[in-house]
N, C-alpha and C positions, 0 to 999 in steps of 0.2 A: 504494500500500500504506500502510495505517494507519503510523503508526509505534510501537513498542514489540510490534508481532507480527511475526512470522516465517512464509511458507506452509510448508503440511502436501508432503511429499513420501511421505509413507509410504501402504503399498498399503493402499486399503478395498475393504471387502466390502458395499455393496447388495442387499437382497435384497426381490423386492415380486412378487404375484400380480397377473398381465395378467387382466383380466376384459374380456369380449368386447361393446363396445357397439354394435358396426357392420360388416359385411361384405357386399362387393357385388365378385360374380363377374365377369368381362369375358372370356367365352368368343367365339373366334373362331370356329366353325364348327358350327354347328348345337346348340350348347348341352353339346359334348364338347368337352374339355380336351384341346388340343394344343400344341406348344411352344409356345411363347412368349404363351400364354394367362396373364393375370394378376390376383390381386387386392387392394382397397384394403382397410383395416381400421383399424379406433380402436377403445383400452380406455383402461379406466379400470387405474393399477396402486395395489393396496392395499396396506402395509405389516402387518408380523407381527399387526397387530390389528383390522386388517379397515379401516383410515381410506383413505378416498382420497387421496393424497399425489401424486397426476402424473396422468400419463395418453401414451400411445405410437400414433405411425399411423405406416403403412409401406403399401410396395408389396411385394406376392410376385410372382415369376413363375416359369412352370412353365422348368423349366432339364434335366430328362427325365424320365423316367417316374416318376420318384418323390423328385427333388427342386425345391425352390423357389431363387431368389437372390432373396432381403430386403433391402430397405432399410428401416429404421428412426430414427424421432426419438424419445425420450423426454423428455418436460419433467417436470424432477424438480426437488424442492428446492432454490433457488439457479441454476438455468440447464437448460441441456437438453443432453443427448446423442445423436450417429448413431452408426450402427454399419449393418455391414452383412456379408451372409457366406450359406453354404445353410441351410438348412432340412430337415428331409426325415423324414416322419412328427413334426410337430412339437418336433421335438428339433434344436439347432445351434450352433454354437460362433462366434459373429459378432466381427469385428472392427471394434474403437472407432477411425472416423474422425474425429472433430472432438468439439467441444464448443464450449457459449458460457458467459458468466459463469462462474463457479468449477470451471467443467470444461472451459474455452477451452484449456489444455494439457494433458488427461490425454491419456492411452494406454489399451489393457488391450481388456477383450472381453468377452463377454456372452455366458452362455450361455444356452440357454432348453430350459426338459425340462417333461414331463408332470406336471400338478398330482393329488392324489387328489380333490381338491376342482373347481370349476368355474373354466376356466381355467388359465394357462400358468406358472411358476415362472420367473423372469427374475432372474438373478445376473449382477451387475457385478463384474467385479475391475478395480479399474482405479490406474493412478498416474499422477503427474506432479504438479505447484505448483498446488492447490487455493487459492485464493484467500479468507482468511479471512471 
């Protein structure tokens, strides 16, 4: 740690639109989705002004009839995030397992809900010693 700064322990809010640049299905049995059928994906996430500022891949997998378990990484300004949690109609509440550089000890969770625009609404809440 630098000296004359102090880390941030106080809770932030992230807020960035998942745009879809890549999906590729892995269906098991004849091209119908059954458990444990999964798939890969990468976006690009934009900030309130449309800039690219990261970008997110994960694995879904079918978990029943209408939800998925995600895993997720987000490489964001300053280091990257997982998290992980259901899914289901693209709406879910994921929980923040690790981080690297400036997010090597948060906590917190990720929600993700429907955009009116193209693409997903990804919200961080997250805390812990941010690394200046």
């Amino acid at each position: 740690m630098t000296v004359g700064t102090s880390p941030s322990t106080e809770e932030r809010v992230l807020r960035y639109l998942s745009v879809g640049k890549g999906f590729q299905l892995f269906a098991q049995e004849d091209g119908k989705t059954t458990l444990g059928d999964h798939f890969v994906f990468h976006d690009d996430l934009q900030d309130a002004d449309g800039t690219v500022v990261g970008r997110d891949a994960g694995v879904c997998t079918l978990a029943s009839d209408r939800s998925y378990q995600l895993n997720v990484t987000m490489e964001l300004p300053g280091g990257c995030v997982t998290a992980q949690g259901f899914v289901e109609n693209e709406l879910g509440l994921l929980a923040v397992t690790g981080g690297t550089e400036i997010y090597r000890q948060v906590r917190g969770d990720v929600r993700i809900g429907k955009s009116g625009e193209e693409g997903l609404d990804v919200t961080l809440r997250i805390t812990g010693v941010l690394a200046p």
